[in-house]
Gaussian input, Z-matrix of N, CA and C with variables (Angstrom, degrees):
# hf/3-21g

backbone

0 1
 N
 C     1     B1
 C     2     B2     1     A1
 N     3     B3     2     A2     1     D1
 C     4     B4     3     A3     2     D2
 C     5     B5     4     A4     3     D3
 N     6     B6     5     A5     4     D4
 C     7     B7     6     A6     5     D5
 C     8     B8     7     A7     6     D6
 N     9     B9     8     A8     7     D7
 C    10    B10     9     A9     8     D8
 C    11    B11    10    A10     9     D9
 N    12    B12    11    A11    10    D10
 C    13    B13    12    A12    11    D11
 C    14    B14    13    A13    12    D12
 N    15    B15    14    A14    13    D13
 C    16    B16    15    A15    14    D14
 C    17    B17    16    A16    15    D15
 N    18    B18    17    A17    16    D16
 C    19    B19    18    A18    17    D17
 C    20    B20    19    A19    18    D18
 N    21    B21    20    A20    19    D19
 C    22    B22    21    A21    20    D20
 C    23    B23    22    A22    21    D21
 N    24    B24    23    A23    22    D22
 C    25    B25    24    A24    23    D23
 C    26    B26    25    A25    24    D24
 N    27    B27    26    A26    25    D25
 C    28    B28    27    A27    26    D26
 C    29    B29    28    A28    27    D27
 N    30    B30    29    A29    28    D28
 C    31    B31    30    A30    29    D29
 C    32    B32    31    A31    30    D30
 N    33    B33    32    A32    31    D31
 C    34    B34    33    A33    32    D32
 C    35    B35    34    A34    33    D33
 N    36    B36    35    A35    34    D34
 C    37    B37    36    A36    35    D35
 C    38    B38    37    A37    36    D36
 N    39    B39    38    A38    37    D37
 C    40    B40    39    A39    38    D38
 C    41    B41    40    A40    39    D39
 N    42    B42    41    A41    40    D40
 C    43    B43    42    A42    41    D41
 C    44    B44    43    A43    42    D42
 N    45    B45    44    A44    43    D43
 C    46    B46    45    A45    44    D44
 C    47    B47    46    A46    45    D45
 N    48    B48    47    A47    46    D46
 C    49    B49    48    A48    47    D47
 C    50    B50    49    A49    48    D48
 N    51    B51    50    A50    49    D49
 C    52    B52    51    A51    50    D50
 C    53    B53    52    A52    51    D51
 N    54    B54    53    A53    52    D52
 C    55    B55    54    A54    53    D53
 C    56    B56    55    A55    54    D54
 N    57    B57    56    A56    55    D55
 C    58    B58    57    A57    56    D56
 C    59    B59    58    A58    57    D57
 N    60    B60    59    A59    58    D58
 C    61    B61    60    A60    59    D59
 C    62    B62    61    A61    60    D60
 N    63    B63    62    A62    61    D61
 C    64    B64    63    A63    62    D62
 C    65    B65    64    A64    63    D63
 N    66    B66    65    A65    64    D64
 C    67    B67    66    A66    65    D65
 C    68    B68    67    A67    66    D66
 N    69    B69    68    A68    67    D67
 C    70    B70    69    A69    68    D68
 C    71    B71    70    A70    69    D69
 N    72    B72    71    A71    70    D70
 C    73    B73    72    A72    71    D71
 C    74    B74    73    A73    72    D72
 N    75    B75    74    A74    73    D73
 C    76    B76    75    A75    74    D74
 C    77    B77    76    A76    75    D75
 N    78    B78    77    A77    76    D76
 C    79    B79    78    A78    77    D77
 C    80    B80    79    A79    78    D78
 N    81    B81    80    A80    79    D79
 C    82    B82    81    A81    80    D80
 C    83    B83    82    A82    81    D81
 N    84    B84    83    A83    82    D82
 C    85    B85    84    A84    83    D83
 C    86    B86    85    A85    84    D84
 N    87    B87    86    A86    85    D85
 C    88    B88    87    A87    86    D86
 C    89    B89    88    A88    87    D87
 N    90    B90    89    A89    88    D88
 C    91    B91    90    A90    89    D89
 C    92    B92    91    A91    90    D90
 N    93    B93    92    A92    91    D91
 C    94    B94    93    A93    92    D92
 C    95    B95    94    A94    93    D93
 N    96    B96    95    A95    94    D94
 C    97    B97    96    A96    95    D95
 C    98    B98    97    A97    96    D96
 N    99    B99    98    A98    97    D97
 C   100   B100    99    A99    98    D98
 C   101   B101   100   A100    99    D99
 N   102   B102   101   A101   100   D100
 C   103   B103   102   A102   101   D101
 C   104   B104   103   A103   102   D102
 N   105   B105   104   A104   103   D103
 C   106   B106   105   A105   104   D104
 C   107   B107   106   A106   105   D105
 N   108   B108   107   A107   106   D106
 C   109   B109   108   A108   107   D107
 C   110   B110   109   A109   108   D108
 N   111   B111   110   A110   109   D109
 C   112   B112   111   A111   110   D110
 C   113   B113   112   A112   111   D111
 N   114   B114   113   A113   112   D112
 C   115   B115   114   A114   113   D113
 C   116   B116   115   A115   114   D114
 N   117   B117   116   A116   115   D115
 C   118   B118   117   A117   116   D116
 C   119   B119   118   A118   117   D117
 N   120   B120   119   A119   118   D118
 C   121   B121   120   A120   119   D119
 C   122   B122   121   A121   120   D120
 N   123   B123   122   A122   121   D121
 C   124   B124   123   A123   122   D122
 C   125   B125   124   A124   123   D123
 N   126   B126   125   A125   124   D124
 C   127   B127   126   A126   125   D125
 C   128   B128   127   A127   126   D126
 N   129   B129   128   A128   127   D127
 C   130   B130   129   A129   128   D128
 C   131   B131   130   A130   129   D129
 N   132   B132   131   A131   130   D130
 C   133   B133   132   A132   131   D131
 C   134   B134   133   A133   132   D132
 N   135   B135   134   A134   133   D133
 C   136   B136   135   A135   134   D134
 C   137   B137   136   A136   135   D135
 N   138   B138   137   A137   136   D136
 C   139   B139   138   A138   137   D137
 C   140   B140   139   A139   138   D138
 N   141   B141   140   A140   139   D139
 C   142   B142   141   A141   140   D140
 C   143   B143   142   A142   141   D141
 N   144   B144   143   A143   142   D142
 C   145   B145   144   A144   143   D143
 C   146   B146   145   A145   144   D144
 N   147   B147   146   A146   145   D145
 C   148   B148   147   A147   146   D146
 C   149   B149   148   A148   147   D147
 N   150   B150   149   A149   148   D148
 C   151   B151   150   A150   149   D149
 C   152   B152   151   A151   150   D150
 N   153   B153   152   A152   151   D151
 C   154   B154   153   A153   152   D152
 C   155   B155   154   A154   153   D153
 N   156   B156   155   A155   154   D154
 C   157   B157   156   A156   155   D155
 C   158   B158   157   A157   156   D156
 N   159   B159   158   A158   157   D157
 C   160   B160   159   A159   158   D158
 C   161   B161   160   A160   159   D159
 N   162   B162   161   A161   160   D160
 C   163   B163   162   A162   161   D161
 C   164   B164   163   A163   162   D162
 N   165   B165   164   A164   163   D163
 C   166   B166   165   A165   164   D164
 C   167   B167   166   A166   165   D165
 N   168   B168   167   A167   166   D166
 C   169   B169   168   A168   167   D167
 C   170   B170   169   A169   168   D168
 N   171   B171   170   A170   169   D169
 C   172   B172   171   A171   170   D170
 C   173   B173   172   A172   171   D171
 N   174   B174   173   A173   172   D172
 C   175   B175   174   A174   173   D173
 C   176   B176   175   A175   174   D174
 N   177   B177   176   A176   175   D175
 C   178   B178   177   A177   176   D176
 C   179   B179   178   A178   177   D177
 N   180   B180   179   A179   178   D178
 C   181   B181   180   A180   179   D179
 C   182   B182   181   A181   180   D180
 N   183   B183   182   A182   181   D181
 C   184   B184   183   A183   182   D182
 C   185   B185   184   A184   183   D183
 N   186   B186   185   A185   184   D184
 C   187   B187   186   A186   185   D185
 C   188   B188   187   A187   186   D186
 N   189   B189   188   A188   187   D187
 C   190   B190   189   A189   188   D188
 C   191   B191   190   A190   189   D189
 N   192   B192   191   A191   190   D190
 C   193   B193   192   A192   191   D191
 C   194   B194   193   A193   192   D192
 N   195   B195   194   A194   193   D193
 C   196   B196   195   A195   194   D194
 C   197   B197   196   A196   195   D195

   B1=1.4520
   B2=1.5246
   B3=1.1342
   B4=1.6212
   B5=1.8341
   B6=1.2331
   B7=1.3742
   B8=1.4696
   B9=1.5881
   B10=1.2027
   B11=1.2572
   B12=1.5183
   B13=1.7603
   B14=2.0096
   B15=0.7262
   B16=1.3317
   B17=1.3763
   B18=1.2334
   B19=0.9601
   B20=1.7041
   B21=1.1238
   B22=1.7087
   B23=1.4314
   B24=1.5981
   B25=1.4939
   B26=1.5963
   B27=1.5135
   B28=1.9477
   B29=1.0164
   B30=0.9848
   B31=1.7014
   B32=1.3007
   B33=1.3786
   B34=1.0671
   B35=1.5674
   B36=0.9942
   B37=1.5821
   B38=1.7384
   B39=1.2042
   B40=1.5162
   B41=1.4337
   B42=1.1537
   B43=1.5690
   B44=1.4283
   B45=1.4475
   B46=1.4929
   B47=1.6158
   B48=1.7225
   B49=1.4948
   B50=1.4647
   B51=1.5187
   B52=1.4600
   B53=1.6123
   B54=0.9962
   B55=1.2703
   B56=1.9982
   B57=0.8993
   B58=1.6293
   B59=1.7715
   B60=1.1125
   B61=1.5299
   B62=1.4827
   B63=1.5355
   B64=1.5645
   B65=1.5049
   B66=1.3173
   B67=1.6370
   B68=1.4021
   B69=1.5692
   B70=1.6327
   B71=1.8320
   B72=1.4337
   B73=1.1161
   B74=1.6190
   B75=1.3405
   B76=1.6383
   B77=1.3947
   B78=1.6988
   B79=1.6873
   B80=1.2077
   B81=1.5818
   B82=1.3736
   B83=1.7315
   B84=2.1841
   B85=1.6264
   B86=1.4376
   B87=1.2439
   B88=1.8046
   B89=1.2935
   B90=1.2569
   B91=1.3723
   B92=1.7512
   B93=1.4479
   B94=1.6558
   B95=1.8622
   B96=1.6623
   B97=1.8409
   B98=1.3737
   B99=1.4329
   B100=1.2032
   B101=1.2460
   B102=1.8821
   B103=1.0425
   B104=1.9895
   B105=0.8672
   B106=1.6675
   B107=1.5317
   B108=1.6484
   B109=1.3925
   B110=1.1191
   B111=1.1890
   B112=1.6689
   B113=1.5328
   B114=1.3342
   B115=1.4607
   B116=1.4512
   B117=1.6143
   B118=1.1253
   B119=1.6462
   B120=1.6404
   B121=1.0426
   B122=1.4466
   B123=1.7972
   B124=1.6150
   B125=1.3739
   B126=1.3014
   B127=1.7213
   B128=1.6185
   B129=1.2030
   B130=1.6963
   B131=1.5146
   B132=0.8403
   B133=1.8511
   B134=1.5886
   B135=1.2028
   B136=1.6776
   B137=1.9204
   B138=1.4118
   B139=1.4860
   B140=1.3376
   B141=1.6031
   B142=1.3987
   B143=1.3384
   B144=1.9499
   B145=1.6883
   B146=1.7423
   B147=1.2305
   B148=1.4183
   B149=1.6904
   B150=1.2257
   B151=1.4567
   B152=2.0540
   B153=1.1086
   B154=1.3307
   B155=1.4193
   B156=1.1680
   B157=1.9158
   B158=1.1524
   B159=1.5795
   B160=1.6758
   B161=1.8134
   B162=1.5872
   B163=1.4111
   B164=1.4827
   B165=1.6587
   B166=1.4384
   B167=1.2048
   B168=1.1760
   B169=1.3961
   B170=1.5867
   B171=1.2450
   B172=1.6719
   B173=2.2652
   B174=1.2532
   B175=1.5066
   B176=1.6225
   B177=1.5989
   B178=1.8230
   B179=2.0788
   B180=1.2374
   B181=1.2624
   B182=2.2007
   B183=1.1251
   B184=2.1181
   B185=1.8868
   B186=1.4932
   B187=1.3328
   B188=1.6345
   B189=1.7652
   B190=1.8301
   B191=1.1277
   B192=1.5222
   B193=1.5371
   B194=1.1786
   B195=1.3646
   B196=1.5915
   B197=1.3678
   A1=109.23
   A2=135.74
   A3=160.83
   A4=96.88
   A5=106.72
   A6=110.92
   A7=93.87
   A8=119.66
   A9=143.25
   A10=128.29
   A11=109.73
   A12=118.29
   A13=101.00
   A14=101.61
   A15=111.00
   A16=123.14
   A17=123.14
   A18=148.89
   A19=121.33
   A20=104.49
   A21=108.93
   A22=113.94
   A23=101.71
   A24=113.89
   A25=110.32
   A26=95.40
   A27=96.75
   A28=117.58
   A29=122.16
   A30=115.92
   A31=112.70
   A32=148.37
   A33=141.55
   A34=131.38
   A35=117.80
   A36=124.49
   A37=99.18
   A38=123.43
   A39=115.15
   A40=101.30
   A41=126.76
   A42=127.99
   A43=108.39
   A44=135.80
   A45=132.06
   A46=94.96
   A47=126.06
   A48=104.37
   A49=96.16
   A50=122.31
   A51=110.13
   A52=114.07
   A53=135.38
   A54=153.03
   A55=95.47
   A56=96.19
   A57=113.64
   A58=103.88
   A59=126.85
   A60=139.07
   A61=105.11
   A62=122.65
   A63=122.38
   A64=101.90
   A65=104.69
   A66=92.43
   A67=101.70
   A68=113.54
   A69=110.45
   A70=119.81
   A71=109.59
   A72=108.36
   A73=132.64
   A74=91.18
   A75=102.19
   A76=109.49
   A77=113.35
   A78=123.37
   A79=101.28
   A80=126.69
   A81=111.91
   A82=122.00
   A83=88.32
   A84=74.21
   A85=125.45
   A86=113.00
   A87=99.73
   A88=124.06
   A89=137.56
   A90=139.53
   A91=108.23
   A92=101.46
   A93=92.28
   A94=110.26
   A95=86.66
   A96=80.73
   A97=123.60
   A98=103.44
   A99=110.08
   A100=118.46
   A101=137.60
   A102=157.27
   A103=90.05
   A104=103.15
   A105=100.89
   A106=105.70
   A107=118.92
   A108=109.83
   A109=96.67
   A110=151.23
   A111=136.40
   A112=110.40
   A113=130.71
   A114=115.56
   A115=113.12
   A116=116.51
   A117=101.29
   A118=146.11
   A119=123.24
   A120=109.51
   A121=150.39
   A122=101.12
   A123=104.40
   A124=118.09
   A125=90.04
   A126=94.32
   A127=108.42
   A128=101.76
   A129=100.23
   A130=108.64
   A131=114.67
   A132=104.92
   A133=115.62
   A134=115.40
   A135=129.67
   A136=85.32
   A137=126.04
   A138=113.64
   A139=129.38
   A140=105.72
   A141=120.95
   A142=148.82
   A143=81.01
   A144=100.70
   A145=116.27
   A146=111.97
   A147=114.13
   A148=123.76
   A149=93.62
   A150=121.31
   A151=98.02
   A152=121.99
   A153=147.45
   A154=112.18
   A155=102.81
   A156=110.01
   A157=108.55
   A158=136.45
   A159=144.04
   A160=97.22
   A161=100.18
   A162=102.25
   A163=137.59
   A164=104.21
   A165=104.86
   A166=103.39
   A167=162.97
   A168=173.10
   A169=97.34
   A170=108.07
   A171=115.10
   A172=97.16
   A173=88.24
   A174=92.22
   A175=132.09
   A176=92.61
   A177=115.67
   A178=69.94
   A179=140.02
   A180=119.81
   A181=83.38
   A182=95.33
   A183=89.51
   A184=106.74
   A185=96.20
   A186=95.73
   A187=128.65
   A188=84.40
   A189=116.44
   A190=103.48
   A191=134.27
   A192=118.83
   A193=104.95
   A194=125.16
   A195=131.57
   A196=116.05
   D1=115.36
   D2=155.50
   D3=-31.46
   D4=117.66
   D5=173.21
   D6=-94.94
   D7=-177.42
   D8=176.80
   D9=-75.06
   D10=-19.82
   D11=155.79
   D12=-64.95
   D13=-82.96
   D14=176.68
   D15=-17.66
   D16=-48.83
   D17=176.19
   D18=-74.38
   D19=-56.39
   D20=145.63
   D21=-33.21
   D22=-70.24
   D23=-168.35
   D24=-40.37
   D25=-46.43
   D26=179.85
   D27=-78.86
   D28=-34.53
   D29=165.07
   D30=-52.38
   D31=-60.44
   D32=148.06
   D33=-38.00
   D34=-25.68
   D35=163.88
   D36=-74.63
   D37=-35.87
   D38=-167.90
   D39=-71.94
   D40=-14.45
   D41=179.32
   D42=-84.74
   D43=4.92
   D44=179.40
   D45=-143.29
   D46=-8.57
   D47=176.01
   D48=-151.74
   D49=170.83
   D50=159.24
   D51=-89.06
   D52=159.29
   D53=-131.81
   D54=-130.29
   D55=117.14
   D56=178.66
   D57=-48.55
   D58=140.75
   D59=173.35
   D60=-47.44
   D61=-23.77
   D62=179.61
   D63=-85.88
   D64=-17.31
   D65=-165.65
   D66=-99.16
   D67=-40.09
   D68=174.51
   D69=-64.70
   D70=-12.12
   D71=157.83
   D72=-74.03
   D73=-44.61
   D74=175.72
   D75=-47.65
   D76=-58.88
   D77=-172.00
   D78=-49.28
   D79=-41.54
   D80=-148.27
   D81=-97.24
   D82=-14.80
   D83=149.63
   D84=-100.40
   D85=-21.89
   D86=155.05
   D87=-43.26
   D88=-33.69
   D89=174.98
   D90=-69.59
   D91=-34.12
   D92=-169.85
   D93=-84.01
   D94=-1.73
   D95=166.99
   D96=-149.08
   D97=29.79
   D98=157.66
   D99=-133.70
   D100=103.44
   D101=-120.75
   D102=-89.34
   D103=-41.88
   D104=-165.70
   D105=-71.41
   D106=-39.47
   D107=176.95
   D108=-79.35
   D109=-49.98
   D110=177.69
   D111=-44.37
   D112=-51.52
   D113=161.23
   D114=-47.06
   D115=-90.06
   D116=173.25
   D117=-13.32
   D118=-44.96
   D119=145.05
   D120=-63.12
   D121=-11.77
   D122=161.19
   D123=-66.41
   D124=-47.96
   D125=-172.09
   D126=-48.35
   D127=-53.97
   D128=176.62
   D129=-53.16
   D130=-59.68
   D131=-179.79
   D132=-52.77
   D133=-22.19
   D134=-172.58
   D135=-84.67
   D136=-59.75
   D137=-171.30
   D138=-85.03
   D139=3.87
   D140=139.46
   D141=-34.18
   D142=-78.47
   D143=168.00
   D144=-78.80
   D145=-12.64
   D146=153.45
   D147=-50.74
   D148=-61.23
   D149=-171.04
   D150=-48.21
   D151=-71.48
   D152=158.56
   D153=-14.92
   D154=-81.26
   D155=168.26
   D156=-45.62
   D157=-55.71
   D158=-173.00
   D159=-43.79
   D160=-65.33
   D161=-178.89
   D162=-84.52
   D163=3.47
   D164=154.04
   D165=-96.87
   D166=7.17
   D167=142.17
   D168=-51.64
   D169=-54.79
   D170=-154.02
   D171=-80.43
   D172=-34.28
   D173=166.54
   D174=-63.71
   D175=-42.09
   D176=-165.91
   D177=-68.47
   D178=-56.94
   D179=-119.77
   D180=-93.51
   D181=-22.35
   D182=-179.84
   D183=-73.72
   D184=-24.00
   D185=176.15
   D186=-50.93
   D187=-59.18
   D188=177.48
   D189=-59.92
   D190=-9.56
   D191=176.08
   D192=-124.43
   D193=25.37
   D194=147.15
   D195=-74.79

C-alpha cells in the first residue's frame, strides 16, 4: 500500500514524466481514499492551469508590444 510521501512524490513526478500503469494505479487508489492526497492533487492541477494562463497572458502581452 502507497503511503502519502509516495504518493506526493508521484504526483509530482507526473508533472516532468508519465507514470507507468502500476504507478497510475497505485496513486489512484490512494487518492480515492485518502482525502488529503486527493485534495492535494487538485490543488496541483488548479496551480497548474493557473500557472499556464499567467504565462500565456504574460506572452499574449510581449507579443502586443512587438
Amino acid at each position: 500500500m502507497m503511503n502519502c510521501r509516495e504518493a506526493t512524490q508521484l504526483m509530482s513526478a507526473s508533472q516532468e514524466r508519465e507514470l507507468s500503469l502500476a504507478e497510475r494505479m497505485s496513486l489512484g487508489v490512494h487518492t480515492m481514499m485518502c482525502k488529503g492526497c486527493h485534495n492535494y492533487k487538485q490543488q496541483m492541477g488548479t496551480l497548474r492551469t493557473i500557472t499556464r494562463a499567467y504565462a500565456k497572458g504574460k506572452n499574449e502581452q510581449l507579443e502586443n508590444k512587438s
